[in-house]
N, C-alpha and C positions, 0 to 999 in steps of 0.2 A: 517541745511544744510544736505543735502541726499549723501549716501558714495558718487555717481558718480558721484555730481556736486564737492564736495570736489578731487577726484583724477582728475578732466577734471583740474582745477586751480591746484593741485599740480604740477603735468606734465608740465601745463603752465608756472610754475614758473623755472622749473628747466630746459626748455628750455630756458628761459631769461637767467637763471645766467649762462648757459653752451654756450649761442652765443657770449659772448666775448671771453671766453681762446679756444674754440672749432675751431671757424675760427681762432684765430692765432695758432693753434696747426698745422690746413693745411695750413694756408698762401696761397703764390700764389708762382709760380716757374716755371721754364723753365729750358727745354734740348736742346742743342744745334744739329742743324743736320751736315748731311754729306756733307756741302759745308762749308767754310770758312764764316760767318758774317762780310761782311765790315768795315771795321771803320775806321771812316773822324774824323780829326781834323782841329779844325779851332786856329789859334795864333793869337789872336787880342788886342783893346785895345780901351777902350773909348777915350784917348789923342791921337790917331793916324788919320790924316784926311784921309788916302786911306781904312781905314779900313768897313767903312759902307756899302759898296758893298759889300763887301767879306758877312758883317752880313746879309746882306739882302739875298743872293747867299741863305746864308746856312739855314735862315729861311723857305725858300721855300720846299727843301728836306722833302721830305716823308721821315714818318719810316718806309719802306720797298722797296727794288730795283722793278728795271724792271720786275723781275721772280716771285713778291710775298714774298720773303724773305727780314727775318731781316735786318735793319741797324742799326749800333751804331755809333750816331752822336755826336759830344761834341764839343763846342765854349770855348776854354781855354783865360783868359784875363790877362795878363801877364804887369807889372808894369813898365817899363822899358822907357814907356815915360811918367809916371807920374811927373816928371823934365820940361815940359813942359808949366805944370801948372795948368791942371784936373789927380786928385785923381783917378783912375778906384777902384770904390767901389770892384767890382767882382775878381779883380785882388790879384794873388797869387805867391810869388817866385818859390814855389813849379811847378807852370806852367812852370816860365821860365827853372828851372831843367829840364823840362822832353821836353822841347824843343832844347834845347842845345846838350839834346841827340840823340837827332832826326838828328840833324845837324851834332854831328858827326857819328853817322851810315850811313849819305848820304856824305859823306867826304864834308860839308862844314864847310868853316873860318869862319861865321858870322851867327847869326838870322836875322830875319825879322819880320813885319807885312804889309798886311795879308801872313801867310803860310798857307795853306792846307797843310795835309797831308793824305794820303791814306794809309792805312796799314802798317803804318811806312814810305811810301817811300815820298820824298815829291813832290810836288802832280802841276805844274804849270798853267796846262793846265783844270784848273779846270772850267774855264770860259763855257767851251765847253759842261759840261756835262749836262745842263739841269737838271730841277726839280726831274730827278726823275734815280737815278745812275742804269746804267749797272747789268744787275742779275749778283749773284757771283756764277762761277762756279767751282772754285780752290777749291781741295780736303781738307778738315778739315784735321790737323794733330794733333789737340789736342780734348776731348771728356770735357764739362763741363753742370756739374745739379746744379741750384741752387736754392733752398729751403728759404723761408720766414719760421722763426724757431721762433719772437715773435715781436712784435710791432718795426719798423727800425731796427732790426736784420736777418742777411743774412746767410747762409752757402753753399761754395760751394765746390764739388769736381771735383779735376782737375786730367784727365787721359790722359798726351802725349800718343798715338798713333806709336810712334816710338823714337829707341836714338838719332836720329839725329831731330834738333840739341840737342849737349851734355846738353845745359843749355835753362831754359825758364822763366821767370820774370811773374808778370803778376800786373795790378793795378786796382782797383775800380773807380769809377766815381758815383755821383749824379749831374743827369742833372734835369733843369726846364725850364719850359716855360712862358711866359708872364710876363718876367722883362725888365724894360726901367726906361730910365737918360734922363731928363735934364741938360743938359751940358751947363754949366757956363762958363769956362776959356779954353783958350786952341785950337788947334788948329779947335776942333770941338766946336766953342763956338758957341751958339744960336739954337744947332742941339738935335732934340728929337728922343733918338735913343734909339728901341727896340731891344728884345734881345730872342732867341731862343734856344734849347738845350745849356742852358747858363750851364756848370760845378759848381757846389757849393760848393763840396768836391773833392777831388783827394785823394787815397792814394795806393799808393803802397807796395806790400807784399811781398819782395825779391825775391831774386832768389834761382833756384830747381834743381839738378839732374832729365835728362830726365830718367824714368824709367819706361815703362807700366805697369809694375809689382805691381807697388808701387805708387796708387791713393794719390791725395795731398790734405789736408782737408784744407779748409783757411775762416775765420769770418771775419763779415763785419758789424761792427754798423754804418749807415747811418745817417746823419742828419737829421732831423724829414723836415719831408714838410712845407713849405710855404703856406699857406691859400691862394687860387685862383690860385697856380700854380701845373700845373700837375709835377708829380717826376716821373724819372725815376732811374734803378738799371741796372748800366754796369759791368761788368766784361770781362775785353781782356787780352788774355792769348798772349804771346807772345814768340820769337826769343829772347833771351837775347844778341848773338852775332847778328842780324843784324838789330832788331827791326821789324821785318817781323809777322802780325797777323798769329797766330797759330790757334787758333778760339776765339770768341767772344759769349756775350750775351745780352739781352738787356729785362729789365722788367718792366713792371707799379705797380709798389706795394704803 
């Protein structure tokens, strides 16, 4: 073996062994810009029969508005009529937590299915919007970068923009595409219903003093993907008094 066929194959080798930890060293990552990133909520439920329009609504949705910009979509599937007598596999109490609170930031007595929510607010008139939502133009109040750091591990940092307001929450989401039920029992018996930015994980990371001062670091281990389904990586940073998007993020890792 001649020295430069020998160093052509060493080189080659220590490319191989350096394209796994090499790419997860960069990962993939996004900075949020200077408009607010929308963020829809969808409250649904396989046992609820008005609910499959609402899924279908929300499957249509582009990831991006009218202007080109981001959207962070999420289908939350919430348990509450699994009493009915279909199970919602995807369903999580956790869901129904953070809808509850949705309800009370909007002074309502009760949930529902289907809710939209838009930005915290919730959302009725959702019928109206068509495929593809309104560009956001509402000023960002919050700055967030976040970083793929190694194999379903996230890190972001979050810089409020201002002290108002005093306090800001903020929670992660894993969304997927191309899951569907067979539905057996229940009010949607017989019905084969798919499913779009369907949430997999939720977890929220308490609440922060607003300070610009003082950048907020916060980790994120994600559930690994699903083979045949695309994943996505959300982070919404938020209003702790009103539930109002602060800004948002939304990535394909």
């Amino acid at each position: 073996m001649t020295v430069s066929r020998f160093r052509r194959q060493f080189l080659a080798l220590a490319a191989l062994a350096c394209a796994v930890p090499c790419a997860n060293a960069q990962g993939c990552g996004v900075r949020s810009g200077d408009s607010i990133t929308p963020v829809v909520e969808l409250y649904t439920s396989e046992g609820c029969s008005s609910c499959p329009p609402a899924d279908q609504w929300l499957s249509s949705l582009r990831s991006r508005d009218a202007g080109g910009g981001p959207v962070v979509i999420q289908a939350f599937h919430v348990a509450y009529w699994d009493y009915i007598g279909w199970v919602d596999r995807f369903a999580n109490p956790a869901h129904t937590a953070r809808q509850r609170q949705i309800a009370q930031w909007n002074g309502q007595r009760s949930i529902y299915t289907p809710q939209l929510a838009m930005n915290g607010a919730d959302w009725r008139d959702w019928h109206r919007a068509g495929s593809v939502l309104p560009a956001g133009n509402r000023a960002a109040r919050a700055a967030i970068d976040v970083q793929q750091i190694a194999p379903d591990r996230f890190e972001a940092t979050v810089r409020v923009l201002a002290t108002t307001p005093s306090q800001w929450g903020a929670y992660w989401t894993v969304t997927e595409q191309g899951h569907s039920s067979a539905v057996k029992a229940g009010e949607n018996a017989g019905e084969f219903l798919r499913h779009a930015h369907l949430v997999r994980q939720y977890t929220a990371v308490g609440d922060y003093r607003s300070d610009p001062q003082q950048p907020q670091r916060l980790l994120f281990r994600a559930l690994a993907p699903s083979a045949g389904h695309e994943r996505r990586i959300n982070l919404v940073v938020f209003d702790r008094g009103t539930g109002h998007t602060l800004q948002a993020v939304t990535l394909a890792c």
